[in-house]
N, C-alpha and C positions, 0 to 999 in steps of 0.2 A: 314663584308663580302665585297669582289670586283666582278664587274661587271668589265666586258671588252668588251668593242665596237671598230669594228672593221668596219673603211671606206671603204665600198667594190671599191668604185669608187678609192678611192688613193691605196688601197694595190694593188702589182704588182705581188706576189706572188715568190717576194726573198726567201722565206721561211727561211728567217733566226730565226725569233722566234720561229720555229719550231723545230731547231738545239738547241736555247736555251731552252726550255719551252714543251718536246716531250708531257709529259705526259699532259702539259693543252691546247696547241693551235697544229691545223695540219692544214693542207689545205683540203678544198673541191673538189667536180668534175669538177670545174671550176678554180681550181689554186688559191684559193683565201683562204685568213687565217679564222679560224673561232676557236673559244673559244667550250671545249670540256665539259664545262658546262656552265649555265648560270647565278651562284655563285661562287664563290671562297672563302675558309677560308682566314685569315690573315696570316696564316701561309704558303700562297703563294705566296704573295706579294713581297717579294725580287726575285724572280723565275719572275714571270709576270711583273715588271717593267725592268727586264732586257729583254726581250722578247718582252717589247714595246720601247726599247730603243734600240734596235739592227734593229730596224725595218728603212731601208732608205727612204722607203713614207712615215714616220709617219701618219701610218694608226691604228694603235692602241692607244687609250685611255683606262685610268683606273679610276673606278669611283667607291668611296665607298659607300657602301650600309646599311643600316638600317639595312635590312636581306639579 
């Protein structure tokens, strides 16, 4: 499983992960990215690290999970 933490203070809310990654990350009422769960399979993983790599505040982290 991935977890994705997301720096509200560095995200600026380019919303380019959002372009990459519709189905797992959007933005908030605040303009800000947020993860549209709070697991992720592995079989997401190529999807979400392009999603945190597109990202120009490097505001997004990926951190694998036990569960």
């Amino acid at each position: 499983m991935i977890r994705v933490h997301v720096d509200l203070d560095l995200c600026q809310g380019f919303a380019n992960c959002v372009m990459v990654a519709p189905d797992l990350v959007d933005l908030d009422a605040n303009g800000k990215a947020v993860a549209l769960r709070e697991t992720f399979p592995d079989t997401d993983e190529g999807e979400l690290r392009e999603a945190a790599e597109s990202c120009p505040a490097v505001a997004i982290r990926l951190e694998r999970s036990a569960r």
